[in-house]
C-alpha angles and dihedrals in degrees: 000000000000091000091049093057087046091060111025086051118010112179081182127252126279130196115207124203115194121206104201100197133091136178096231136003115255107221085221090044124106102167126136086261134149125202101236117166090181143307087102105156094214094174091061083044100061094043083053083049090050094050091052100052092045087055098043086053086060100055092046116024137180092026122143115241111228105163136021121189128193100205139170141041100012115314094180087076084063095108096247075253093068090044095052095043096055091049082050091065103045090048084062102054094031134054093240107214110242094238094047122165116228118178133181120199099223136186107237103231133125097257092058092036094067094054096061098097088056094048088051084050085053091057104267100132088167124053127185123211124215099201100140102183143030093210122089088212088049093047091059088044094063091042092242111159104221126058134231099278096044089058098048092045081046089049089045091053088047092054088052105045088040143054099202114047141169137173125194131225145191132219144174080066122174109286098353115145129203095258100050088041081054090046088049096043105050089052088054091053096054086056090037103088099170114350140022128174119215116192121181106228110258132193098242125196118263096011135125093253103049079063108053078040096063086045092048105240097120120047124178134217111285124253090270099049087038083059095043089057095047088050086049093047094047095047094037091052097042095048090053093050104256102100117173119279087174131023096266098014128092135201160167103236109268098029098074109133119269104200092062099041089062087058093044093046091051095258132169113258139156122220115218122202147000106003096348111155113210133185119211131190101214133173089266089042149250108007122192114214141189137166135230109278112217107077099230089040086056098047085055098054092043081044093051110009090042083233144061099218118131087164137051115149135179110232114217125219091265094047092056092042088051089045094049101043080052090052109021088059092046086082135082084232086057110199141300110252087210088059092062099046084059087042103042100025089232137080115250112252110272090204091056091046085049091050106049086040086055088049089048094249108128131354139197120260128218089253087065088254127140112234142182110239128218098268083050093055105086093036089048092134093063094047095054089047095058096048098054094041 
């Protein structure tokens, strides 16, 4: 089953590298992120890093790469060498496609920004920012290390060096308002030229903030404000230009970003590193992967296993059917019923289609795809629960 939907329906095939270190700990953050300050053997890292895409080619051979993305952490603190060295091997065990999208999630202070050229030498043609706020107090809320001018003169510095550029915010902020999230975000849309993502702030398990959040010293905005910043996110973006291709992604049409289309669209791609998820077709199916988390721990399984994985699952029929539903309905496009049929092994369920349309919830579009619609949209969780009940 897996090659017919490769080839009946190929949303392309993404590598993804994880850099595991950051300078500092962000109290929202959950990622799979370490504190280093330094001391990071790079050198025993890329030929880790080595070990791992020779593996994952093994396991799926002959794919075209379309996407690679350095994630994290902060992959911007890689030296451009380890970068390179990293797209030179998987040059060596894939066929890379000539008009290949490669994207680093950056910091945007003045220290990074001075290695992207080098980074663009090394073979990155995309960056991501992580800038969060445009609000020196809320920076240093979030913990985030530059201020407000250093990320717009970084940004400025990306959009030079590169033709592709993003920058990521957050918003539902303590004690933001509709009209300040409007102000802000106007000002992030006349530095945005072709992508912006826009994430509402979440509680997330194990953070800093959950935390202060149990012992009530954070509060967020409540369900009706919440609502008021998504409807002012949504009108600001689309009358720049930049409407949402993705719940919390915005684009011109054409620069979405195509790594992570190839995730929302149920794509084939291998994760690379400390905590990276994967998701192989292989001749017995679908298999579900993940690495060990803790950076040295890591190093040791790759150094004496000749991989990282702590994880490799086969997927059954009903799991694809439930990932790409929670994937598939994140987008704009919305998903091809047909697809899932090939994916799940069972048609979805017509009454529950007939049901959410008559509540507003999705539509069909003239291309035959189910869709969430824009009153859908900020209850997406329950919609895809339903569907997949």
């Amino acid at each position: 089953m897996a090659a017919t939907i490769r080839n009946a329906f190929d949303p392309g095939f993404g590598v993804y590298v994880h850099w595991p270190f950051c300078l500092s700990k962000c109290p929202y953050c959950d990622f799979n992120s370490h504190v280093r300050r330094g001391d990071v053997d790079e050198d025993r890292f890329v030929d880790a890093f080595r070990v791992e895409i020779a593996h994952r080619a093994s396991l799926a051979p002959g794919r075209e790469v379309r996407s690679v993305f350095f994630g994290g952490g902060t992959p911007s603190l890689m030296s451009p060498g380890t970068v390179a060295a990293i797209l030179d091997e998987i040059a060596k065990r894939w066929t890379v496609a000539k008009d290949v999208e490669v994207s680093l999630e950056a910091n945007p202070t003045s220290v990074e920004a001075s290695r992207f050229r080098s980074f663009k030498a090394a073979g990155v043609n995309r960056v991501s920012l992580g800038i969060q706020a445009l609000s020196d107090f809320d920076l240093k809320s979030l913990g985030r290390q530059h201020s407000v001018a250093e990320a717009l003169a970084a940004l400025g510095v990306a959009n030079s060096v590169f033709e592709r550029t993003s920058f990521d915010l957050i918003y539902a902020r303590p004690g933001q308002t509709a009209a300040s999230w409007r102000k802000e975000l106007d000002l992030a849309l006349a530095y945005a030229p072709e992508h912006l993502s826009l994430y509402q702030l979440t509680i997330e398990p194990d953070t800093m903030y959950e935390r202060m959040f149990n012992a009530g010293k954070l509060a967020l905005p409540d369900m009706d404000l919440q609502r008021a910043l998504w409807d002012v996110t949504q009108e600001a973006t689309a009358r720049a230009g930049l409407p949402s291709y993705e719940v919390s992604n915005h684009a011109r049409p054409g620069s979405e970003c195509r790594h992570n289309l190839v995730y929302w669209r149920y794509g084939e791609y291998a994760g690379i590193g400390p905590g990276a998820h994967g998701r192989l077709n292989t001749a017995r199916g679908r298999r579900a992967q993940a690495a060990e988390r803790h950076p040295e721990m890591w190093l040791t399984c790759v150094e004496t296993e000749g991989h990282g994985l702590v994880e490799d699952d086969l997927l059954s029929a009903e799991q694809q059917g439930d990932e790409f539903l929670l994937m598939g309905l994140r987008l704009r496009e919305g998903i091809d019923p047909q697809r899932y049929f090939l994916v799940a092994g069972k048609p979805l369920a017509q009454s529950r289609i007939s049901e959410l349309i008559g509540d507003g919830l999705v539509e069909i579009t003239r291309e035959n795809r189910l869709r969430v619609s824009s009153e859908g949209f900020p209850v997406l969780d329950a919609v895809v629960a339903d569907l997949a009940a």
